[in-house]
C-alpha positions as semicolon CSV with decimal commas, in nm:
position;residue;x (nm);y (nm);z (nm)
1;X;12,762;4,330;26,752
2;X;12,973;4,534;26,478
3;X;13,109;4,458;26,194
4;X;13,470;4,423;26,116
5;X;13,692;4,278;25,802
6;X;13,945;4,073;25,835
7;X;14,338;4,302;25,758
8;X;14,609;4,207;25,579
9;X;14,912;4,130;25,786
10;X;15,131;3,968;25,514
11;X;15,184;4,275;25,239
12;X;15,046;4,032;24,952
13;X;14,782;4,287;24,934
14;X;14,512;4,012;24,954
15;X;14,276;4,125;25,199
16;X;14,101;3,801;25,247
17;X;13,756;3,628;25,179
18;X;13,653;4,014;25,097
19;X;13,334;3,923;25,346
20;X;13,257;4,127;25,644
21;X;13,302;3,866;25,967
22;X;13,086;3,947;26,291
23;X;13,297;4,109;26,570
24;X;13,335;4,292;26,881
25;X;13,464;4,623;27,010
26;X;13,622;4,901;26,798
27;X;13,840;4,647;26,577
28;X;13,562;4,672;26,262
29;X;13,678;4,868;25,970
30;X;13,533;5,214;25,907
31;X;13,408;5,050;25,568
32;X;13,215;4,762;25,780
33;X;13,045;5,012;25,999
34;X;12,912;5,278;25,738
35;X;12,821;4,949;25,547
36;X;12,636;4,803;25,862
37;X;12,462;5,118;25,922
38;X;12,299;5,142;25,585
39;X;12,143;4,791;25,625
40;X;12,426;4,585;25,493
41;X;12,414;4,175;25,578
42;X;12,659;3,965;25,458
43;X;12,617;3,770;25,205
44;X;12,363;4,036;25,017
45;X;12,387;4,198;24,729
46;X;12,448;4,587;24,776
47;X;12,134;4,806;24,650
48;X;11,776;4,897;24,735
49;X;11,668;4,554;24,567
50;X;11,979;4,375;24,702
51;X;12,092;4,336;24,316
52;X;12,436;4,499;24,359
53;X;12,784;4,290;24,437
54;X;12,732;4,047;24,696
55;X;13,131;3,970;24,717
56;X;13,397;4,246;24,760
57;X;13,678;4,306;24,486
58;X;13,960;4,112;24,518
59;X;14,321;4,354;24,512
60;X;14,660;4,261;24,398
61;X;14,907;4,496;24,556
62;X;15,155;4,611;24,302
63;X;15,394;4,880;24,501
64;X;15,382;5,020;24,819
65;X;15,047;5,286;24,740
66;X;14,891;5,103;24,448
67;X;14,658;4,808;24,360
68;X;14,518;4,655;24,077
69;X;14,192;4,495;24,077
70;X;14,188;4,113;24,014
71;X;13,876;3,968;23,829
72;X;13,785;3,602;23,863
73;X;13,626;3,608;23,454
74;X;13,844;3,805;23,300
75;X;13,934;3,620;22,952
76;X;14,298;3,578;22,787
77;X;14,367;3,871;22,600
78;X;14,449;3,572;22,316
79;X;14,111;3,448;22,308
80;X;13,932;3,747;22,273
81;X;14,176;3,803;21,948
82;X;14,114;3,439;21,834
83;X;13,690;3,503;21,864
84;X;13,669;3,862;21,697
85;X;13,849;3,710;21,374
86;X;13,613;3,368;21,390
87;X;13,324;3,688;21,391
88;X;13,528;3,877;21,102
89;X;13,547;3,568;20,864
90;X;13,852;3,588;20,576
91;X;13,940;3,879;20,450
92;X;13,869;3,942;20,119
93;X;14,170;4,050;19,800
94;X;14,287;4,409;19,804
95;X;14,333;4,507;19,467
């Protein structure tokens, strides 16, 4: 059996689970195929000691020939702000 992921019919750009799904015939993506003949099984981590990404990214299509990649931990840009001045500590008098 091959390899194939599932396509994105709806132009959201979301290309599903991002996991390869087990079919038949010549419908698998040429990603799933390369990826199956190097020893890839879902739900493995890529790399010799399987420690690599086990999930694929998840894309956000933004116009009609570019993406942007979507991460699931990114912080608020506000909180990051709010933690490096908690590090910083008050500032001291300029004379």
């Amino acid at each position: 059996s091959e390899l194939s992921e599932p396509m994105d019919t709806s132009g959201t750009g979301n290309m599903g689970s991002g996991n390869f799904a087990v079919g038949v015939g010549s419908g698998a993506s040429a990603a799933a195929r390369i990826m199956a003949k190097y020893g890839y099984k879902e739900g493995q981590g890529l790399g010799k000691m399987q420690q690599g990404m086990a999930t694929a990214l998840q894309v956000e299509k933004t116009s009609h020939r570019t993406g942007r990649i979507i991460h699931e931990k990114d912080e608020p840009k506000d909180d990051i702000l709010e933690n490096d001045l908690d590090d910083i500590g008050t500032p001291s008098k300029v004379i």
